[in-house]
C-alpha positions in Angstrom: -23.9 -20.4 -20.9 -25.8 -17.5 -22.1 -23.9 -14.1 -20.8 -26.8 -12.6 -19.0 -27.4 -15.8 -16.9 -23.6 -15.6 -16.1 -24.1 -12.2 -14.8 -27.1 -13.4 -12.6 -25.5 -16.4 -11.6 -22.3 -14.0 -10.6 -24.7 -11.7 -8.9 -26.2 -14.7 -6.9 -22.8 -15.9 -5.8 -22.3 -12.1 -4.4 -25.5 -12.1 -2.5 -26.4 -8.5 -4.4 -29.5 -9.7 -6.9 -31.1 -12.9 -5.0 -32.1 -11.2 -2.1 -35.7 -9.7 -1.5 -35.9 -6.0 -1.6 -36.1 -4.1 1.9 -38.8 -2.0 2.3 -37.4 1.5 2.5 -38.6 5.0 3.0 -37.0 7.6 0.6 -35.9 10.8 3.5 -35.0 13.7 0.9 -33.1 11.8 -2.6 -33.0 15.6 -4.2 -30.7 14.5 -6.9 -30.9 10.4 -7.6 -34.2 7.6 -7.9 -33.5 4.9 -5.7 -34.6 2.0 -7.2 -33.8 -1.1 -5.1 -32.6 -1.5 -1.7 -30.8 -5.4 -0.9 -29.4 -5.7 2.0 -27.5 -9.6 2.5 -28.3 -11.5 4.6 -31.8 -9.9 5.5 -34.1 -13.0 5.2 -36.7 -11.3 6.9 -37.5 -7.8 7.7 -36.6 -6.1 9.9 -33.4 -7.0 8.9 -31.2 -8.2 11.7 -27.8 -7.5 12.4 -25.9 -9.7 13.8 -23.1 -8.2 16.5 -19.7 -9.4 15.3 -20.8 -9.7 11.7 -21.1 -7.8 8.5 -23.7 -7.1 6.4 -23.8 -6.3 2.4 -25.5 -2.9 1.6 -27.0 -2.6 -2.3 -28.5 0.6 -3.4 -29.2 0.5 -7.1 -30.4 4.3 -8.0 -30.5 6.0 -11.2 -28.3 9.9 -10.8 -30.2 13.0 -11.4 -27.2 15.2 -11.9 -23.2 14.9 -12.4 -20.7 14.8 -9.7 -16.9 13.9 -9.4 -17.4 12.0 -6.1 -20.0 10.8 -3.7 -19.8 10.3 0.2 -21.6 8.4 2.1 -22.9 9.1 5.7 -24.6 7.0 7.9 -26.8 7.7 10.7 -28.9 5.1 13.6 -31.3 7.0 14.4 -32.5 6.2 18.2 -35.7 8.0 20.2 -35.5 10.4 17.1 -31.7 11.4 17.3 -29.8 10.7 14.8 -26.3 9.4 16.0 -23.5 9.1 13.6 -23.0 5.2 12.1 -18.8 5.1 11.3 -18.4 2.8 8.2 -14.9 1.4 6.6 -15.4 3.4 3.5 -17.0 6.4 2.9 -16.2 7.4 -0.3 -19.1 6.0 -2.8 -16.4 5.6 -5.8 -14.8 2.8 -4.1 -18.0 1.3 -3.1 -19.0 -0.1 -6.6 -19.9 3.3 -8.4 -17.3 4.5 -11.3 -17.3 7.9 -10.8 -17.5 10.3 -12.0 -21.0 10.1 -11.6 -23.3 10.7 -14.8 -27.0 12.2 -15.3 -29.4 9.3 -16.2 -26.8 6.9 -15.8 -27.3 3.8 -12.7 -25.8 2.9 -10.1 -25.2 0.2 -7.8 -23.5 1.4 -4.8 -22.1 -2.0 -2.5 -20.5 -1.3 0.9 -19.8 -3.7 3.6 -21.4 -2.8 6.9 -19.8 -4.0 10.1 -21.5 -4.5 13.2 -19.6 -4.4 16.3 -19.9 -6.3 19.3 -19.9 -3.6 21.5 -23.1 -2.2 20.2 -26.2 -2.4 21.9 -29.2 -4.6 21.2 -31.5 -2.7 19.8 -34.3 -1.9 17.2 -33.6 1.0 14.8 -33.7 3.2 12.2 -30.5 3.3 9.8 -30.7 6.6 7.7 -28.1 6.1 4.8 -27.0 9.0 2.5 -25.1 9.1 -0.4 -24.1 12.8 -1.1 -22.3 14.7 -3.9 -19.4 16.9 -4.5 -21.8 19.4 -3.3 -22.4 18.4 0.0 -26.6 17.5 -1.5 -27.8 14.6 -0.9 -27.9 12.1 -4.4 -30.0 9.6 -1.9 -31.0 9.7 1.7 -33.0 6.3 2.6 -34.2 4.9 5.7 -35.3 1.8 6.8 -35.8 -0.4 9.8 -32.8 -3.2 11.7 -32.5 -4.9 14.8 -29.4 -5.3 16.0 -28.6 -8.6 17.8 
């Protein structure tokens, strides 16, 4: 088997390339070019979350600048507030990205997010940030769930 159809195939198997894009809106990337958004499974958009499941997160974005570490901080935003979104891992060089991070080099950073039962059903906003050592944001996306 030719390498680069292993690599597809692998990719398949993980859910990260097969899925459709997700529509997102870009709220302030100073310092990275997002250029793909997958989020698995999301079969249709909005994407719906499932209470009691998890759902795969891919951002694939090309850095702008170096940094020794990313964070990422997650935000549902409701009515226009933004309420904080806790997920397992925060730290974007254990979410797929081999840091430290490099100008002009890409990315994809791959987290896991749970949804809890306890949350309500609802239509939102997720705002999703990926920030450098400096606190600036590399990425800051947005884009529409429904939680169910």
């Amino acid at each position: 088997m030719d390498s680069r159809l292993g690599v597809v195939v692998l990719l398949c198997l993980m859910g990260l390339s097969c899925a459709d894009p997700v529509k997102f809106i870009d709220c302030g990337s100073v310092s990275a070019k997002v250029l793909e958004v997958n989020i698995v499974p999301c079969p249709s958009q909005p994407c719906q979350l499932h209470k009691g499941n998890s759902s795969t997160v891919n951002v694939t974005f090309t850095s702008g600048v170096d940094s020794p570490k990313s964070t990422a901080v997650v935000h549902g935003i409701i009515a226009g507030a933004a309420i904080p979104f806790p997920i397992p891992v925060q730290d974007g060089c254990k979410s797929g990205i081999q840091c430290p991070i490099q100008k002009q080099q890409m990315y994809h950073y791959v987290t896991t997010l749970p949804v809890k039962t306890e949350y309500p059903s609802i239509s939102l906003t997720v705002k999703w940030e990926l920030k450098d050592d400096n606190t600036n944001d590399l990425f800051c996306i947005e884009f529409p769930v429904k939680i169910i």
